[in-house]
N, CA, C and O atoms as a GROMACS GRO file, in nm:
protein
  424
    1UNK      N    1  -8.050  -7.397   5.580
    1UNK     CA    2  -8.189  -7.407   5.621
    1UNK      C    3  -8.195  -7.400   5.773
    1UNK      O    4  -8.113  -7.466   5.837
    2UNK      N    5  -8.292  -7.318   5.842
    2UNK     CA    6  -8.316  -7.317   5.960
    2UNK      C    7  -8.369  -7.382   6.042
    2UNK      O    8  -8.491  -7.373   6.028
    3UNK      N    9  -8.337  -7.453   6.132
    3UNK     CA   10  -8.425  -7.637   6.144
    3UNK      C   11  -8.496  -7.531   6.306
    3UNK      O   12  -8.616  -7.506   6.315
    4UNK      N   13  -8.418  -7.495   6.386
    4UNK     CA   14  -8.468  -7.401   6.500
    4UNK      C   15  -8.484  -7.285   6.527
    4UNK      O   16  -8.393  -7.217   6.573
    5UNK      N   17  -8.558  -7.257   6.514
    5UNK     CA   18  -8.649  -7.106   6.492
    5UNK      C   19  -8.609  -6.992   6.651
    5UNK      O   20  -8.596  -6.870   6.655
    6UNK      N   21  -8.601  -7.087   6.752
    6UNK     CA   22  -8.589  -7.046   6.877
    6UNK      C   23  -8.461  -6.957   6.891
    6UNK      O   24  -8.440  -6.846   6.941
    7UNK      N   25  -8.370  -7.068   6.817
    7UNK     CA   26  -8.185  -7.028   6.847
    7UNK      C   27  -8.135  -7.010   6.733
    7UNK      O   28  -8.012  -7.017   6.726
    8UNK      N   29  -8.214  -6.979   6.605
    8UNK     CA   30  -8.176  -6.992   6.504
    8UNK      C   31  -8.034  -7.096   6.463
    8UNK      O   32  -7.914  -7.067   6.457
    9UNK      N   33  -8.077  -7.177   6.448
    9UNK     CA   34  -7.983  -7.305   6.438
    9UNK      C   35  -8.029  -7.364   6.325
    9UNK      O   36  -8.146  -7.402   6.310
   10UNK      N   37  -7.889  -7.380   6.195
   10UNK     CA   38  -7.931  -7.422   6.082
   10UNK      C   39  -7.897  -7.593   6.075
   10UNK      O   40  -7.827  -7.642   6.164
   11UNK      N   41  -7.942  -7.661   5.983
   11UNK     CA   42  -7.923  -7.804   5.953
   11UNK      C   43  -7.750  -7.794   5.949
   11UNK      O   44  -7.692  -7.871   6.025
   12UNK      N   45  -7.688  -7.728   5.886
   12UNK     CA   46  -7.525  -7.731   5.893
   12UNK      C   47  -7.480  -7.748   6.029
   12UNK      O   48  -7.410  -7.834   6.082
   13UNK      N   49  -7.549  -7.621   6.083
   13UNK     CA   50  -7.520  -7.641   6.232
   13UNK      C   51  -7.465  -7.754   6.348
   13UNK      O   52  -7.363  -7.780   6.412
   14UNK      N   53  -7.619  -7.808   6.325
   14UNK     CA   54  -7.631  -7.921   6.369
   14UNK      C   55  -7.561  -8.067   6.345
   14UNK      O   56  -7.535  -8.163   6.417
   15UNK      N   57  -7.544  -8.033   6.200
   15UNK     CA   58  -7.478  -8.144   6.101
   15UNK      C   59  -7.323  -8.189   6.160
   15UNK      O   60  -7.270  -8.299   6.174
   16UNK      N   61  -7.282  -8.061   6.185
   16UNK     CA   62  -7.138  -8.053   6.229
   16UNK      C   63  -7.124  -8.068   6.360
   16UNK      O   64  -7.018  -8.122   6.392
   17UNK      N   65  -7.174  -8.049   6.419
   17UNK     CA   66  -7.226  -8.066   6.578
   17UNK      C   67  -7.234  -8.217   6.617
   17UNK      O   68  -7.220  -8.247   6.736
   18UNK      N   69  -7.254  -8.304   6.531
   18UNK     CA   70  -7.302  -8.430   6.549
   18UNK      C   71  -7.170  -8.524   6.494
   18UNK      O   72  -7.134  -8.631   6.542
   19UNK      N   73  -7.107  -8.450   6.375
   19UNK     CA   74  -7.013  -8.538   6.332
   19UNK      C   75  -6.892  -8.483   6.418
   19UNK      O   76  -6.787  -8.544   6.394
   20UNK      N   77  -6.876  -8.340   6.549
   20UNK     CA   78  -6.787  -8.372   6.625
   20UNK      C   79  -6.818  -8.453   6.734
   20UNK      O   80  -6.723  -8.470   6.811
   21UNK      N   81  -6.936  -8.514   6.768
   21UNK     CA   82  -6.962  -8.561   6.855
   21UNK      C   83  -6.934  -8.718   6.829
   21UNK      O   84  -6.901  -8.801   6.914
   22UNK      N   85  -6.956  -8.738   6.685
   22UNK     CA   86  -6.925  -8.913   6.622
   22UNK      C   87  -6.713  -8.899   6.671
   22UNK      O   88  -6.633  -8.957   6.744
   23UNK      N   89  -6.715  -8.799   6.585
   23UNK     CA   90  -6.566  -8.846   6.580
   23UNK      C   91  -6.502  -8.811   6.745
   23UNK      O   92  -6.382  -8.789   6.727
   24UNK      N   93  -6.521  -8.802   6.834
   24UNK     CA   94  -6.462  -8.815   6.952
   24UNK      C   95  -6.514  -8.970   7.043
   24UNK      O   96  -6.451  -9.022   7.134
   25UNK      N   97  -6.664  -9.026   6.976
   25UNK     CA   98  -6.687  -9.096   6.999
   25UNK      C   99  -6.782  -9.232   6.923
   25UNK      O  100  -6.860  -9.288   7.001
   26UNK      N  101  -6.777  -9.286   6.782
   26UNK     CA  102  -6.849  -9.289   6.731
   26UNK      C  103  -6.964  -9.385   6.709
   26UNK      O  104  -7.032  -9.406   6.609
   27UNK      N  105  -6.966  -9.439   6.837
   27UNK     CA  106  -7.084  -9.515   6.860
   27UNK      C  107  -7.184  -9.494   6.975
   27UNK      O  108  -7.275  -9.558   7.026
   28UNK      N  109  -7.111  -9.347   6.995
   28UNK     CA  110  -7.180  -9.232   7.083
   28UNK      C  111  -7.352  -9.269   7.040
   28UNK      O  112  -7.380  -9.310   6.928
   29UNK      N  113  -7.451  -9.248   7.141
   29UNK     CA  114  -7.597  -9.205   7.137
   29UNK      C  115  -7.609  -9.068   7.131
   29UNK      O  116  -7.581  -9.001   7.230
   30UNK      N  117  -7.645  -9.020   7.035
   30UNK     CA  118  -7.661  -8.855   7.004
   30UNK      C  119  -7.788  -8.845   7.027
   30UNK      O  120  -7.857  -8.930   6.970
   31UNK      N  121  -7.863  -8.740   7.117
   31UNK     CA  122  -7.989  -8.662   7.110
   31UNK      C  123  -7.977  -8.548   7.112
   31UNK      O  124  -7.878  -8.483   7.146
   32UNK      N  125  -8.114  -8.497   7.060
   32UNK     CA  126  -8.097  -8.327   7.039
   32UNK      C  127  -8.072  -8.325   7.142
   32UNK      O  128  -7.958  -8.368   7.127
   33UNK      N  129  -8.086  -8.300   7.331
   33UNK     CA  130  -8.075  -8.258   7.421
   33UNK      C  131  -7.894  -8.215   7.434
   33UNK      O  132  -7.839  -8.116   7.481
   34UNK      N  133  -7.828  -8.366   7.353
   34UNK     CA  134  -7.681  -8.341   7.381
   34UNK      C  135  -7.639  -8.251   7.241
   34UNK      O  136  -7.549  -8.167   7.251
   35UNK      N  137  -7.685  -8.266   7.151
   35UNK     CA  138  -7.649  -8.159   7.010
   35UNK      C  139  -7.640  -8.010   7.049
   35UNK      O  140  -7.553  -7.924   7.040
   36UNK      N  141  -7.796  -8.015   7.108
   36UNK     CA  142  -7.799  -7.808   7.181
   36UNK      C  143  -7.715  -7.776   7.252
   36UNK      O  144  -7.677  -7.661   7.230
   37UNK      N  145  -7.635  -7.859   7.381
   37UNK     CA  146  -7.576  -7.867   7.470
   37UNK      C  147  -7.430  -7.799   7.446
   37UNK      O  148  -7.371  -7.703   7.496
   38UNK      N  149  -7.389  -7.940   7.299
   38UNK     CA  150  -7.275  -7.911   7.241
   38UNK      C  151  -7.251  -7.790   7.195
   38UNK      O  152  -7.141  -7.736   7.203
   39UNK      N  153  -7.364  -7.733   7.137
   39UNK     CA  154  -7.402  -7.548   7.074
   39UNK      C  155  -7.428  -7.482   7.174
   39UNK      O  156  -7.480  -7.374   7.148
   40UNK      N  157  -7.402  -7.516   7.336
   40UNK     CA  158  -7.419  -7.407   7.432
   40UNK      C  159  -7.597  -7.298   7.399
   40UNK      O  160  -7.618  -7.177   7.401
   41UNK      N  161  -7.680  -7.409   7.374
   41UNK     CA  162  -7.824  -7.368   7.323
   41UNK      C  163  -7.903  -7.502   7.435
   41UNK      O  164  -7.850  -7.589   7.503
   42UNK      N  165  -8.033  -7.468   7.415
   42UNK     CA  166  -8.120  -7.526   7.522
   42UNK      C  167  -8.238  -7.543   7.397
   42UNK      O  168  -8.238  -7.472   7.297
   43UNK      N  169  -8.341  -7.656   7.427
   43UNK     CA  170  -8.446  -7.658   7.328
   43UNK      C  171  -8.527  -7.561   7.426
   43UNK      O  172  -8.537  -7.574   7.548
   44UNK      N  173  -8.579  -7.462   7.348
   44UNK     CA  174  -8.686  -7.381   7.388
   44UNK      C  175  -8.873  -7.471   7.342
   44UNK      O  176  -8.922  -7.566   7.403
   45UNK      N  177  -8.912  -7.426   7.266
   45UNK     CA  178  -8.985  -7.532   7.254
   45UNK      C  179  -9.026  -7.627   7.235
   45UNK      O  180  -9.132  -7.687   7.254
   46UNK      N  181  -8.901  -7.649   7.178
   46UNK     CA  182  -8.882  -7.824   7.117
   46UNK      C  183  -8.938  -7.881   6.997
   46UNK      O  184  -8.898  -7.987   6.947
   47UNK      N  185  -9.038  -7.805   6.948
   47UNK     CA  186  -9.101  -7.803   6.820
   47UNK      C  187  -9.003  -7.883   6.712
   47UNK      O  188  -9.045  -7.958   6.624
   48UNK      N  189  -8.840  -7.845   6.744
   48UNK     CA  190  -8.761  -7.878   6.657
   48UNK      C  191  -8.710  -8.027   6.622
   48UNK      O  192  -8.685  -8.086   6.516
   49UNK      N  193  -8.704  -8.066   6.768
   49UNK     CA  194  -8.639  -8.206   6.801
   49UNK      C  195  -8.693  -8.306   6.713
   49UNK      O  196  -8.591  -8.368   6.682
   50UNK      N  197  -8.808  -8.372   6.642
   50UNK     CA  198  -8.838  -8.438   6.578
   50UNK      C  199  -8.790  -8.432   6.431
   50UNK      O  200  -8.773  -8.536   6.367
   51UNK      N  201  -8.771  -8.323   6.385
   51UNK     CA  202  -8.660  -8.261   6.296
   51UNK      C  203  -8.485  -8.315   6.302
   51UNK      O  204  -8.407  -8.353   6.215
   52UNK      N  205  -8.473  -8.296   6.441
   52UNK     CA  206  -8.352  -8.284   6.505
   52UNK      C  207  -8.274  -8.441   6.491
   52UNK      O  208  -8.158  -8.466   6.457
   53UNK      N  209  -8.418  -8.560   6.540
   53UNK     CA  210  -8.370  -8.652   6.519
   53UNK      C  211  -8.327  -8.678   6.396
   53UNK      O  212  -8.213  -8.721   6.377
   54UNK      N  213  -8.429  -8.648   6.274
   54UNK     CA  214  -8.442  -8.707   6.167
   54UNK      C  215  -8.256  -8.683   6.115
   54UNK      O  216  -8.178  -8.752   6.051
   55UNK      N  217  -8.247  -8.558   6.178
   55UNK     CA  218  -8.104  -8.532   6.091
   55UNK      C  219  -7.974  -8.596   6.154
   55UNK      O  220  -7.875  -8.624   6.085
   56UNK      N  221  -7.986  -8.625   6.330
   56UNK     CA  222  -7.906  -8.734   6.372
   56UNK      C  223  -7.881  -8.874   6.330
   56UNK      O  224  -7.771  -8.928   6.336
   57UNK      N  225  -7.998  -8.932   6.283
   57UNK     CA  226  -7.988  -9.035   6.195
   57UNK      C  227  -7.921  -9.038   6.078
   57UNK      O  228  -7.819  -9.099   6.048
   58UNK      N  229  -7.988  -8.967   6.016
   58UNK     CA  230  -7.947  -8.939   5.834
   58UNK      C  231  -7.764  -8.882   5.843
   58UNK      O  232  -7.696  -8.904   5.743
   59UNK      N  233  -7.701  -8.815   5.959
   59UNK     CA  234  -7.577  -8.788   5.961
   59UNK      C  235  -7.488  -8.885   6.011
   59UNK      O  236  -7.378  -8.908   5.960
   60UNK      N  237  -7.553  -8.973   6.159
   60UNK     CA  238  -7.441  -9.078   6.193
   60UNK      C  239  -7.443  -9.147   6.071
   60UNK      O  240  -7.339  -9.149   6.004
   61UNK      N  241  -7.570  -9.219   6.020
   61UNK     CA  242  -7.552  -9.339   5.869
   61UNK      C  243  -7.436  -9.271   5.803
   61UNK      O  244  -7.329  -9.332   5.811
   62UNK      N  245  -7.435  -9.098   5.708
   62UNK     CA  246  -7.354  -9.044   5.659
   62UNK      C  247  -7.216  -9.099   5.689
   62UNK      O  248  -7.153  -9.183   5.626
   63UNK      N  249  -7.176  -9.021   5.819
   63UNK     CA  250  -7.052  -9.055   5.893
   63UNK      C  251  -7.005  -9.228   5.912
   63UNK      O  252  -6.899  -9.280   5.877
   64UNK      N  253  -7.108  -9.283   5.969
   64UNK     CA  254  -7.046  -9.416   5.934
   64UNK      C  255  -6.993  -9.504   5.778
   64UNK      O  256  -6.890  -9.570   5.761
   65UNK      N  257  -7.080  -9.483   5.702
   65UNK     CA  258  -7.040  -9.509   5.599
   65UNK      C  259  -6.914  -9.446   5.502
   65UNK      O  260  -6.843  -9.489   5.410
   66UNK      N  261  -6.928  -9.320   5.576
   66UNK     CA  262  -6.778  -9.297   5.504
   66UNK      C  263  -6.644  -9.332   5.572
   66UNK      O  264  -6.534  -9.353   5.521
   67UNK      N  265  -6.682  -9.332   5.693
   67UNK     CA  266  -6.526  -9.436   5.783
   67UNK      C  267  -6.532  -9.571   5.741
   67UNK      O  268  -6.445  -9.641   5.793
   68UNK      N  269  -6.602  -9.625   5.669
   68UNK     CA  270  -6.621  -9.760   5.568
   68UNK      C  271  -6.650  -9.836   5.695
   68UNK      O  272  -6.576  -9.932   5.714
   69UNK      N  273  -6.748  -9.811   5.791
   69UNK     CA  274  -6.826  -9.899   5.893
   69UNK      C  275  -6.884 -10.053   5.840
   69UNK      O  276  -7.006 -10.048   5.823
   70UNK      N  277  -6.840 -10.156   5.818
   70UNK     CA  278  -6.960 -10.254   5.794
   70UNK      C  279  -7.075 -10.204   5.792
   70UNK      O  280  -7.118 -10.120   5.870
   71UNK      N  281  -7.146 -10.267   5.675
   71UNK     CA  282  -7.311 -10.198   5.652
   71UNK      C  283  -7.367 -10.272   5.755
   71UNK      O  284  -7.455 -10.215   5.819
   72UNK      N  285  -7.328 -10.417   5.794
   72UNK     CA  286  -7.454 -10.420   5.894
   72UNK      C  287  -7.403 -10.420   6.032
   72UNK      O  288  -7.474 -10.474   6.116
   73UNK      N  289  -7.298 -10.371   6.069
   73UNK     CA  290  -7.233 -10.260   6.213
   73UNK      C  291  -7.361 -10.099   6.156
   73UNK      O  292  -7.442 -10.090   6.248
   74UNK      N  293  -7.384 -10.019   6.076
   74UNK     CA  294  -7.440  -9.933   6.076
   74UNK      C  295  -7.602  -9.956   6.060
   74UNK      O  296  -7.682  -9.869   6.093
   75UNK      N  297  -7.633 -10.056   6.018
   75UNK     CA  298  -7.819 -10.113   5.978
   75UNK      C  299  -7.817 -10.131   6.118
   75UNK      O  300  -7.885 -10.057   6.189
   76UNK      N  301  -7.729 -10.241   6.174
   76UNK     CA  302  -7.718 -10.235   6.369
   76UNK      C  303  -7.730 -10.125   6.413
   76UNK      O  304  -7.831 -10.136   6.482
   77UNK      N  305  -7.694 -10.017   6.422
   77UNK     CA  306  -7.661  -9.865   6.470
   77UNK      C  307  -7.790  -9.822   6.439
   77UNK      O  308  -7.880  -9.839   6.522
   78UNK      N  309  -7.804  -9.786   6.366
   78UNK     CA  310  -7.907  -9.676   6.339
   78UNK      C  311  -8.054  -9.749   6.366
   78UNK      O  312  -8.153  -9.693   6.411
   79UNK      N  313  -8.045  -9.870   6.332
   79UNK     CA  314  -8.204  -9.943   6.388
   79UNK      C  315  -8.211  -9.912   6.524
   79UNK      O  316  -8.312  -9.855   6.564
   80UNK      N  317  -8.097  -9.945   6.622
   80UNK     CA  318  -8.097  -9.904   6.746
   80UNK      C  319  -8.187  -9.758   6.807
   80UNK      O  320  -8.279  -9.735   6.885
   81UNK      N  321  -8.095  -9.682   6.716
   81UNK     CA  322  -8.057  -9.484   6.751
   81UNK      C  323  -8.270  -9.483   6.680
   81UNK      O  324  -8.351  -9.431   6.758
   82UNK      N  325  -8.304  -9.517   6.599
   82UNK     CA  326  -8.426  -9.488   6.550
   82UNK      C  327  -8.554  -9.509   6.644
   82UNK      O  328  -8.652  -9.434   6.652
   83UNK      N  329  -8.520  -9.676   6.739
   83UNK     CA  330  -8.602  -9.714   6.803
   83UNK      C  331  -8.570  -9.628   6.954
   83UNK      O  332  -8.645  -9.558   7.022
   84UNK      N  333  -8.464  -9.656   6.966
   84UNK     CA  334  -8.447  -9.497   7.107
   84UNK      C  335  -8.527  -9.400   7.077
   84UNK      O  336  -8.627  -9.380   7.146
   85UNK      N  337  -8.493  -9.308   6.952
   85UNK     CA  338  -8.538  -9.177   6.931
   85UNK      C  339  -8.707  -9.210   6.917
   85UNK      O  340  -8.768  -9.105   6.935
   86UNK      N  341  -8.781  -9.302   6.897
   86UNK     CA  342  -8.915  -9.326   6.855
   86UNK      C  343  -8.987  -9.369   7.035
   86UNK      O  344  -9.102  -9.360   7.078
   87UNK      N  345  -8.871  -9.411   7.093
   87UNK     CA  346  -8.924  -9.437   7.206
   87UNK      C  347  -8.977  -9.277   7.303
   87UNK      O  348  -9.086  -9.243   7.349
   88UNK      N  349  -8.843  -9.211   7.303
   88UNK     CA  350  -8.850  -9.098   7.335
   88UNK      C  351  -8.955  -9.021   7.290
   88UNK      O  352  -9.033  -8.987   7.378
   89UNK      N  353  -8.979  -8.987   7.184
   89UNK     CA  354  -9.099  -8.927   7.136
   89UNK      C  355  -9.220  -8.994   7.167
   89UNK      O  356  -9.310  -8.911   7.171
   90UNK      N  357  -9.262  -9.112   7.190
   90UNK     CA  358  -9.376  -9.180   7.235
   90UNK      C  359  -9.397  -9.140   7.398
   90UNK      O  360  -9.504  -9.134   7.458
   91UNK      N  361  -9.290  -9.119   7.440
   91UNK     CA  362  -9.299  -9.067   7.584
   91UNK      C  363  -9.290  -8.922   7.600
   91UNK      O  364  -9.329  -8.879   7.708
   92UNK      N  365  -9.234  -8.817   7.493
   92UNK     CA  366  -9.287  -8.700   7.480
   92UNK      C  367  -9.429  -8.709   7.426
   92UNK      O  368  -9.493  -8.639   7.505
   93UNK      N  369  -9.511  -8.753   7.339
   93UNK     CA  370  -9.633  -8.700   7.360
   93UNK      C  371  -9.766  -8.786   7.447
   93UNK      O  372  -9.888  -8.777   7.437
   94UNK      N  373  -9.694  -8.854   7.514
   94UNK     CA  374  -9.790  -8.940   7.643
   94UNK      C  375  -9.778  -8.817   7.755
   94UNK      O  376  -9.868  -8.786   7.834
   95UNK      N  377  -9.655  -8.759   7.745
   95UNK     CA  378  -9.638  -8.660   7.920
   95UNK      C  379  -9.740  -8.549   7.832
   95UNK      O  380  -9.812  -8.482   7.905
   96UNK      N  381  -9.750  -8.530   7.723
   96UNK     CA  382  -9.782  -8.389   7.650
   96UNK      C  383  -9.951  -8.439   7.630
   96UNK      O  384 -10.029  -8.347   7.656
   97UNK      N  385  -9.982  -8.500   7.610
   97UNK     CA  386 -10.118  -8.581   7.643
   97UNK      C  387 -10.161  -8.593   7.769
   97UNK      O  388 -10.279  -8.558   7.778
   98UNK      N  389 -10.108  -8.634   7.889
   98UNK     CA  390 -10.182  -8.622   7.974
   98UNK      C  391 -10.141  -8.472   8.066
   98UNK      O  392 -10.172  -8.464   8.184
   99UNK      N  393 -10.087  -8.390   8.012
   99UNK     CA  394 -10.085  -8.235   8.052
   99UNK      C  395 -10.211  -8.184   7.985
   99UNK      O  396 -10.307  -8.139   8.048
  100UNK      N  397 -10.204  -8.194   7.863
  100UNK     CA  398 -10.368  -8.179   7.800
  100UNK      C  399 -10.491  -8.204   7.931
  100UNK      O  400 -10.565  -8.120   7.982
  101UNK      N  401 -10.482  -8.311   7.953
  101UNK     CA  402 -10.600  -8.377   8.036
  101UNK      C  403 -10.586  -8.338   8.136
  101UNK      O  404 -10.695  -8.340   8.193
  102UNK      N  405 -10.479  -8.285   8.220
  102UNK     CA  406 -10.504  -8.247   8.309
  102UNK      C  407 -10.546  -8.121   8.322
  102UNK      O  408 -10.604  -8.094   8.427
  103UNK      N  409 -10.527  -8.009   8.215
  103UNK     CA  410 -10.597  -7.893   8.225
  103UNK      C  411 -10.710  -7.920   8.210
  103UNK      O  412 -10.782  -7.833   8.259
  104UNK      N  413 -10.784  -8.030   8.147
  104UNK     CA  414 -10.908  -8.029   8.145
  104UNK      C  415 -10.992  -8.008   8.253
  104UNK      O  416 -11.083  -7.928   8.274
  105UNK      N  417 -10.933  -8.116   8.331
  105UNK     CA  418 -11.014  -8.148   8.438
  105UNK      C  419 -10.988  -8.039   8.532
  105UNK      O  420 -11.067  -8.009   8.621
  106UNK      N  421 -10.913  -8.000   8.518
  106UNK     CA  422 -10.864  -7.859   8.648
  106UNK      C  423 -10.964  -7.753   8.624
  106UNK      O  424 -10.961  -7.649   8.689
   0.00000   0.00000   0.00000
């Protein structure tokens, strides 16, 4: 499945991208910014990243649980990685909101 339309970048892609990034480090903070990076790709419109998170989550839990992580070392983890990634996006569409407003008024 094609999660980025820009770089054509599939969910596998990415999938694997993230679990080399766990296993060199695995309590690593993964964001799309560092996933594209790792793929020598750039977010073009970014449309994707909310996508992007969903599958960083759903893959570290994956990955941790199969290195037999304590469940609540990973409920710890990922509550963390969720409230980061939710933060981030609250501050992507506040800058993307007041760009709105400012064309207004211009």
């Amino acid at each position: 499945m094609i999660v980025c339309s820009c770089n054509i970048i599939s969910k596998r892609d990415i999938e694997n991208t993230i679990i080399e990034l766990l296993k060199d480090d695995p309590w690593r903070l993964i964001v799309p910014g560092v996933v594209y990076q790792t793929m020598s790709a750039r977010g073009k419109c970014c449309g994707c990243f909310p996508g992007v998170v969903d599958i960083i989550v759903e893959t570290t839990q994956k990955f941790h649980e199969e290195q037999q992580t304590p469940s609540a070392d990973i409920i710890n983890f990922v509550t963390k990685l969720k409230e980061h990634h939710q933060a981030c996006e609250t501050a992507r569409m506040l800058a993307k909101h007041r760009q709105k407003m400012a064309r207004k008024t211009a």
